[in-house]
C-alpha positions in Angstrom: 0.0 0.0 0.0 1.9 3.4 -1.0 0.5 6.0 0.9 3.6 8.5 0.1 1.3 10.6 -2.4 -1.5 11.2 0.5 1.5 12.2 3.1 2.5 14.7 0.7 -1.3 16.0 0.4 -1.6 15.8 4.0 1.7 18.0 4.7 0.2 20.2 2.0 -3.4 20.6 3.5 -2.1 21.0 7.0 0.3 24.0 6.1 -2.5 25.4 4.2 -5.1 25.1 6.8 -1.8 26.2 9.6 -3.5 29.1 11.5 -6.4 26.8 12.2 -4.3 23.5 13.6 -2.2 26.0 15.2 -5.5 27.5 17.3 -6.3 24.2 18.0 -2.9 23.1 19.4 -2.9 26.3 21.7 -6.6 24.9 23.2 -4.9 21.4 23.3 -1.7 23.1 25.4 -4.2 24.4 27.5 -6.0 22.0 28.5 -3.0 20.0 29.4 -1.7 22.6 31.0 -4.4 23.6 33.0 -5.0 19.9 34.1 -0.5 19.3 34.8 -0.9 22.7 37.2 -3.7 21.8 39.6 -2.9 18.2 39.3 0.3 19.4 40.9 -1.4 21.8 42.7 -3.4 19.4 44.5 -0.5 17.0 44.9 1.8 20.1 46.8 -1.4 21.1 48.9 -1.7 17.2 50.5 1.5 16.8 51.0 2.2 20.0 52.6 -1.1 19.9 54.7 0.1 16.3 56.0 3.6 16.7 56.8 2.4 20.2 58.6 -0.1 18.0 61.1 2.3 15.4 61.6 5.4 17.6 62.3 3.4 20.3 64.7 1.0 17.3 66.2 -2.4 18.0 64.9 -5.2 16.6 67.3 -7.4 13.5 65.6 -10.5 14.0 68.3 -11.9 17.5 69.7 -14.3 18.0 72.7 -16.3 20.7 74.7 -17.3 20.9 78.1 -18.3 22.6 81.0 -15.5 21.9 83.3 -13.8 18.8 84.3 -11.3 18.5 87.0 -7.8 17.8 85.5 -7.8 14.4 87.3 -10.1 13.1 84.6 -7.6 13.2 81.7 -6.2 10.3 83.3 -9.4 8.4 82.9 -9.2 9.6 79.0 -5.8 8.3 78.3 -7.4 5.0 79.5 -9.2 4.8 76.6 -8.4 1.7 74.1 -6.6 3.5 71.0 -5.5 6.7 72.9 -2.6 8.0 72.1 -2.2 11.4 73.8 -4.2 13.7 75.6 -4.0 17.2 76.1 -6.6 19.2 78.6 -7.0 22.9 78.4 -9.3 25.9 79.0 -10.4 27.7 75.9 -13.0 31.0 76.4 -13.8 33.7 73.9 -13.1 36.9 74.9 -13.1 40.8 73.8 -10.5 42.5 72.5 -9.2 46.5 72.8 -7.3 47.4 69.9 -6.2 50.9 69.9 -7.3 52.7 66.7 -10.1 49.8 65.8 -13.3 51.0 66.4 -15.2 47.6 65.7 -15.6 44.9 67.8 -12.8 42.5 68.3 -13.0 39.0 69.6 -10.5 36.7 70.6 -10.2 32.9 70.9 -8.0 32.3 74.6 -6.4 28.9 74.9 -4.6 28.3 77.9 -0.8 26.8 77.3 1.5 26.1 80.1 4.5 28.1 80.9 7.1 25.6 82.0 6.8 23.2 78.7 5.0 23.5 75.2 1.9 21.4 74.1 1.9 17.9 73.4 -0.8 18.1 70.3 -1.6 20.9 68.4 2.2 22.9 68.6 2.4 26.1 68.0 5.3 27.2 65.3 6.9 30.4 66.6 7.3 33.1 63.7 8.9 35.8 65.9 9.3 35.9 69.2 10.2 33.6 72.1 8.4 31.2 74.7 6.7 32.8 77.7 8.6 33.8 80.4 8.7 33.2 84.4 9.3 36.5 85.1 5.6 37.7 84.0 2.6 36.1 83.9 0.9 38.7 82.1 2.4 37.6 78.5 0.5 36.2 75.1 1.4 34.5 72.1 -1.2 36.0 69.4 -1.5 34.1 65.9 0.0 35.7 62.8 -2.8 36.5 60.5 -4.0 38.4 63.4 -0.9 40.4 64.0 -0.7 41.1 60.3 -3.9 42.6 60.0 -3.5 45.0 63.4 0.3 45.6 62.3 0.8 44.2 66.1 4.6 42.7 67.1 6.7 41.5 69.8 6.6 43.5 72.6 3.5 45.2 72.4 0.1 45.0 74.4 -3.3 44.3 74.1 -6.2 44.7 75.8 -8.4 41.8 77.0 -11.3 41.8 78.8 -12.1 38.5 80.7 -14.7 37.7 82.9 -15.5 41.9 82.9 -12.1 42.4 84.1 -9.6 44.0 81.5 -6.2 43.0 81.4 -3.1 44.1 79.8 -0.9 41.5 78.2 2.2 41.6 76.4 3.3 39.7 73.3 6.0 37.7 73.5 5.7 35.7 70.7 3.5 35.7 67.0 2.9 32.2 66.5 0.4 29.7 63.7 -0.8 26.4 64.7 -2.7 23.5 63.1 -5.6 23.5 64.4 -6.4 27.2 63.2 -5.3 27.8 59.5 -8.7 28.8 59.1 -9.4 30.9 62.2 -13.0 31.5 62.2 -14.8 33.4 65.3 -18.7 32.6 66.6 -21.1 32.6 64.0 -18.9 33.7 60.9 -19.3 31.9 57.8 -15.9 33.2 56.5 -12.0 33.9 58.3 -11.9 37.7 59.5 -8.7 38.6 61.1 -9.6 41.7 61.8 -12.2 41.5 64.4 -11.5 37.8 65.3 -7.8 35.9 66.5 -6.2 33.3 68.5 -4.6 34.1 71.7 -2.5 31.9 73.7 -2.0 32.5 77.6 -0.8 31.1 80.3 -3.2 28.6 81.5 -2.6 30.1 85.2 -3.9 33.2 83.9 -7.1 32.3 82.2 -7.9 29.6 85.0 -7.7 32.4 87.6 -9.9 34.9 85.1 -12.4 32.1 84.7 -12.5 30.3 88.0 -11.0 27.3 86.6 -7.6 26.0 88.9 -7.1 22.5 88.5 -10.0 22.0 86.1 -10.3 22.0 82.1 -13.1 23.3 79.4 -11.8 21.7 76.6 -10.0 18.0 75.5 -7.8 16.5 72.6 -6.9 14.0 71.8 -4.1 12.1 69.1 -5.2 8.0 68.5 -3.0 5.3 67.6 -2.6 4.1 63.9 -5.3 1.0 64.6 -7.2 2.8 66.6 -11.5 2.4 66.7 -12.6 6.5 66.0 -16.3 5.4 66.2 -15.3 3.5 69.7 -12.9 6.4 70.9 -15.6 8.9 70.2 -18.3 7.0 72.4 -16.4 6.3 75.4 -15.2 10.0 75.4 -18.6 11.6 75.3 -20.0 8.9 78.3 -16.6 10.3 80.3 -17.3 13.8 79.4 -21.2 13.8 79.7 -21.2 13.9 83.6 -18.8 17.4 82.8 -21.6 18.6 80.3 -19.6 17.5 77.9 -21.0 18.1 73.9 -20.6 15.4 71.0 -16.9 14.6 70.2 -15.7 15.2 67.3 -12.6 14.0 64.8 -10.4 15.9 62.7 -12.7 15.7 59.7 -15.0 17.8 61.3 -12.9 20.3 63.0 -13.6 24.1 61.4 -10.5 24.6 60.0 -9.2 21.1 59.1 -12.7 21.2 56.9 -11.9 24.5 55.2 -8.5 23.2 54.3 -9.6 19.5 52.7 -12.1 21.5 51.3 -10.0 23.8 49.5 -8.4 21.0 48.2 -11.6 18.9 47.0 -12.1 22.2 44.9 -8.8 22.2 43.3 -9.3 18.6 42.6 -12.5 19.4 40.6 -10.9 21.8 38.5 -8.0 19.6 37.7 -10.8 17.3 36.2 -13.4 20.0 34.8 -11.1 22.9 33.0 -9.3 20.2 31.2 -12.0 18.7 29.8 -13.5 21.4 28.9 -10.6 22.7 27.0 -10.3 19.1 24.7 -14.0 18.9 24.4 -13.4 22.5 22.2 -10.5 21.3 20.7 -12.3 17.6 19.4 -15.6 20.3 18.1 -13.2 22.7 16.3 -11.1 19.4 14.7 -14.6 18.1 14.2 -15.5 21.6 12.3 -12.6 21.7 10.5 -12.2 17.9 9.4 -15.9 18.5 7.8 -15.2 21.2 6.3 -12.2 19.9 4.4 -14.2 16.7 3.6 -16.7 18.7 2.3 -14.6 20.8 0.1 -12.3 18.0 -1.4 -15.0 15.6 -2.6 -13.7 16.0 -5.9 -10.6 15.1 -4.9 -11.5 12.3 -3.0 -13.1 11.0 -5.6 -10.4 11.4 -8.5 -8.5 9.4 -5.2 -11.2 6.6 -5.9 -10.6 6.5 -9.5 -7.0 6.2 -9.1 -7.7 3.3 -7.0 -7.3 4.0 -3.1 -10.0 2.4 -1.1 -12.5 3.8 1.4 -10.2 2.4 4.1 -6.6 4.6 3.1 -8.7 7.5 2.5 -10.0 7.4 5.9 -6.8 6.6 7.2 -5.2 9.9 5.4 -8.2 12.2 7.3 -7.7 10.3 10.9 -4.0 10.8 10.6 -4.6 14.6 9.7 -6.8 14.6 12.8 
C-alpha cells in the first residue's frame, strides 16, 4: 500500500489550513496545561497539609465541656486506641485594639509556661516562649498580628470575665488547628475583628475560675485505633462534665476548610481540562468536515486512481 502521495497532500493541507491547527494546538496546550498545574497543585497542597499536622501534632479527636477537674484526663488516656491527651481551658473573649473602632473577639487557649503542648504545637514566627518572670504575657496568631500591624513586645487589651487585662506579646505564633481561624457565628476567616490568643493557662484559669479543672479535650489516636469507639467512650466520660458530641479531625472548622480547598482544586484539575479538549475535538470536528466537504472532488479522483474507502479514511484520521 503506497501512501507517500496522500503524506505529501496531508503536509500540503495542513500547512495550508496552519492558522487553524495551530488555534487548536494552543486549546490542546491548554488543556493540558491547566490539568498538569492543579494536578500538581493538589498533589503540593496534600503533602504540605500532612507533613504540617504530623510535624506540629495536629489533634485526631476535639471536645467541649463545661469543666472537668484535670484528674479526669487520666481516665481519658485509658481509653483503648488513645494516644495522647491534652486538657486545656479555651474561652472567647473581647479584645481592645487601639485605633479599631469595631468589635474584636479573641479565641483564649490556655498553654502552660514551664513546657510547650503535646498536640496541636504552635510554630513560633517571631518571638520567644513565655517567660517566668511575667505572667501577664501572650502568644497571638499571625494573621491576626498582620492585619493590626501588632509585634513582639506590644500589648493588648483583653477583657475577661468583665475584668480588662493588659498583656504583652512575647511571641506571633500559627498552629494546626487554626489555618482557618473562624470566630462565633462567621461563615468566612476575619482577622480583623476575630484571633487566636494563647496564655498562660494560670492566667485564664484564675480569670475564669478554673484552677485545676479544664473546658476543653484532645486527643491524638493510635494508627489501629476504633474512632467510632474512641468517640463513644469519650462523650460517656465527658457527659457527667456537660460535655458536647466529640468530634474527629474531619469535622474540626479549620481542618474542613483546608480539605475543602483542596476537593475544589481537585475538581478543577478534572473540569477545566476537559473542557478545554471537548473544544479542541468540536473545532477538529469543524474543520475535518469542512475539508471533507470541500475535497470531494478530490477524493473522488483518489477513488478512480484506486485508493480504497479504508486509506482514504486513514489519510483524514491521521490529519486529525
Amino acid at each position: 500500500m503506497n501512501l507517500a502521495p496522500l503524506d505529501k497532500k496531508r503536509w500540503r493541507d495542513l500547512w495550508r489550513l496552519r492558522g487553524q491547527v495551530l488555534a487548536i494546538a494552543l486549546v490542546i496546550a491548554s488543556g493540558i496545561a491547566t490539568m498538569v498545574m492543579s494536578v500538581a497543585t493538589v498533589e503540593s497542597l496534600q503533602t504540605t497539609t500532612d507533613a504540617y499536622y504530623n510535624r506540629f501534632q495536629f489533634a485526631d479527636v476535639f471536645a467541649d465541656l463545661t469543666r472537668a477537674p484535670n484528674q479526669l484526663g487520666k481516665k481519658i488516656a485509658q481509653i483503648e486506641g488513645v494516644n495522647n491527651v491534652q486538657t486545656r481551658i479555651m474561652k472567647v473573649a473581647t479584645v481592645d485594639i487601639p485605633d479599631f473602632n469595631e468589635p474584636v473577639l479573641a479565641q483564649l487557649l490556655s498553654l502552660p509556661v514551664e513546657q510547650k503542648p503535646i498536640l496541636n504545637r504552635l510554630s513560633i514566627r517571631k518571638g520567644d516562649w513565655f517567660s517566668h518572670a511575667n505572667a501577664d504575657e501572650v502568644i497571638i496568631s499571625e494573621p491576626f498580628a498582620d492585619a493590626h500591624k501588632l509585634s513582639v513586645g506590644d500589648t493588648v487589651s483583653v477583657i475577661m470575665r468583665g475584668n480588662k487585662r493588659e498583656l504583652t506579646i512575647v511571641a506571633i505564633a500559627l498552629c494546626p488547628e487554626f489555618i482557618y481561624a473562624l470566630g462565633p457565628g462567621a461563615l468566612l476567616p476575619d482577622d480583623l475583628r476575630f484571633g487566636i490568643f494563647w496564655v498562660p493557662e494560670e492566667v485564664i484559669s484564675a480569670a475564669y475560675d478554673l484552677r485545676e479543672a479544664f473546658n476543653n479535650v484532645t486527643l491524638s489516636l493510635s494508627y489501629n485505633s476504633n474512632l467510632e469507639q474512641v468517640l463513644f467512650e469519650l462523650d460517656a466520660l465527658l457527659e457527667p462534665y456537660g460535655g458536647t458530641n466529640a468530634y474527629d479531625r474531619a469535622d474540626q472548622l479549620s481542618n474542613w476548610f483546608v480539605t475543602n480547598e483542596i476537593e475544589q482544586q481537585k475538581t478543577m484539575a478534572t473540569i477545566l481540562p476537559t473542557i478545554f479538549i471537548v473544544v479542541a475535538v468540536f473545532l477538529s470536528n469543524m474543520v475535518l468536515g469542512r475539508l471533507i466537504t470541500t475535497e470531494r472532488t478530490e477524493i473522488g479522483l483518489l477513488k478512480a486512481f484506486g485508493y480504497s474507502n479504508t486509506e482514504i479514511a486513514l489519510h483524514y484520521v491521521k490529519f486529525v
